[in-house]
N, C-alpha and C positions, 0 to 999 in steps of 0.2 A: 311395131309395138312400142317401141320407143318412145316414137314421136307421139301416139295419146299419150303417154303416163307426162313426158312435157304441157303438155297442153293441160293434162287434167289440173298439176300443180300449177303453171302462171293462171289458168282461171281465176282461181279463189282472190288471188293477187290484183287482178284487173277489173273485178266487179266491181268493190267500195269506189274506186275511183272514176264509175260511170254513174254513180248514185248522187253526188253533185258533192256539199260540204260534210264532211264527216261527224259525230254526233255533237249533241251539244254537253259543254263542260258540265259536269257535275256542278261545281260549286255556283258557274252563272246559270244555271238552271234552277242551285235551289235560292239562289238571292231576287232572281224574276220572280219565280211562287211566290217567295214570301214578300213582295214587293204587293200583291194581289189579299192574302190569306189562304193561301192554298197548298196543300203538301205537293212538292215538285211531282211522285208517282200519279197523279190524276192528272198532269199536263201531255196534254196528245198533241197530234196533228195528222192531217188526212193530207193528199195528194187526189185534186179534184180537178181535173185540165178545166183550164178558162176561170178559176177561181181561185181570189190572196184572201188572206185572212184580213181581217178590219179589228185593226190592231187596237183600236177605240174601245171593241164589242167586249177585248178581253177580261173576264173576271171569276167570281166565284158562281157557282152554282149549286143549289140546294144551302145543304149547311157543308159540306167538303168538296162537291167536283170544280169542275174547271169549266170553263163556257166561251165560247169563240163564234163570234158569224165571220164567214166566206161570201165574199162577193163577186160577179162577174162585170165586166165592163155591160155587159145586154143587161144590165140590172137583174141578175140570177141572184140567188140567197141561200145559204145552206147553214145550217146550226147546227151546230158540233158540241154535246154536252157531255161531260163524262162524271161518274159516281163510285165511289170507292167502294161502294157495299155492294159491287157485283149486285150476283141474286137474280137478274135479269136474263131471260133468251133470247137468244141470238137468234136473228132472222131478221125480216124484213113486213111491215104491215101496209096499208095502201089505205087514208082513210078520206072520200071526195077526192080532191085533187092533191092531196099531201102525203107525201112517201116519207115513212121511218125506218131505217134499218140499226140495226145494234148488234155489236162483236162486243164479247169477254176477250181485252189481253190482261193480264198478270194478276187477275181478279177483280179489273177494272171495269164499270160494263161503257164503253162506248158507244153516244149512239150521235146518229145522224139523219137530218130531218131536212128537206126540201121538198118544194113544190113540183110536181110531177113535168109542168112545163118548163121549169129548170136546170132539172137533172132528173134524168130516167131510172130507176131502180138496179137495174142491172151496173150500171155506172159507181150509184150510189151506194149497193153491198160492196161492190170492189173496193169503192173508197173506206169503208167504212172497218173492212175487214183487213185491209192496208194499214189500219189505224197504226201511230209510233209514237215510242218518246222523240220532240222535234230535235233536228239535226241544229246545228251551229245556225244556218241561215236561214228555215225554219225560227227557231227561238228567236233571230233579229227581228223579221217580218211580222209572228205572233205579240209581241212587245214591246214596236216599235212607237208607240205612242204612251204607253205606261210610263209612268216616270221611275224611274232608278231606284229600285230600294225602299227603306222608308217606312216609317208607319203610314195608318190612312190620315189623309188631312185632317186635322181639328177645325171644323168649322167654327165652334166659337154660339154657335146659334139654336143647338141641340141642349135640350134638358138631361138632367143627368140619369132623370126618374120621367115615366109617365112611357108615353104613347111616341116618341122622338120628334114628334111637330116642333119644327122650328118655333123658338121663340122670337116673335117681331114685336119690335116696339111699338108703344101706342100710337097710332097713328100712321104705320109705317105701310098699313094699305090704300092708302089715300084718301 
């Protein structure tokens, strides 16, 4: 009897440290958001074998989620979008060859989206319903191409009124 009640407590103990980096910082999680426009609680990450995130893809989505594509070395694709106004059911739909599935975590509705020859449905609820705020190394991988902080660049070329079309000078299309 002993020896379970041992084992039941170093369990709890030796799980974090099989799950790989431990969460990511508060504060560099909310200075990467706001590096994007986005409230740090809309930033996810999934755990999808055979697929990193493309760290490029990172941005906003809608007017508040978050938005991420996963890529596989076999050129696989998987879009990870998440919306802070919940509201959305959970489950999975199937529509041609394109599989959606979407989990509510903290009244976020996460969803994820790939092609059926990519990633199978049963994989991709897993993944989806796995959904987390990302871990330390997680957060480097999702970010790694974002630049640091920051407002967004002034391009300098944008009207401050009208329809946002670049302003080019006369002639400046050839």
């Amino acid at each position: 009897m002993m020896r379970r009640r041992w084992v039941l407590v170093l369990l709890p103990l030796l799980v974090p440290a099989a799950c790989g980096s431990g969460p990511a910082d508060a504060d560099e999680l909310a200075s990467r958001a706001a590096s994007i426009g986005v409230d740090p609680d809309v930033v996810y990450a999934v755990s999808l074998d055979g697929f990193e995130p493309a760290s490029q893809s990172v941005g906003v989505y809608g007017d508040a989620g978050f938005s991420v594509a996963y890529t596989s070395p076999a050129g696989g694709f998987a879009q990870l979008t998440t919306d802070p106004r919940g509201g959305t059911d959970a489950g999975c739909v199937a529509v041609d060859d394109q599989r959606e599935c979407v989990a509510v975590h903290d009244g976020v509705a996460v969803r994820l989206s790939a092609a059926g020859d990519a990633v199978d449905e049963d994989t991709l609820r897993a993944a989806v319903e796995g959904a987390h705020p990302p871990s330390a190394d997680e957060l480097a991988a999702l970010f790694a191409d974002v630049p640091d902080g920051g407002e967004p660049v002034d391009r300098g070329d944008l009207p401050p009124v009208g329809d946002g079309a670049p302003v080019d000078p006369e002639g400046a299309a050839g």
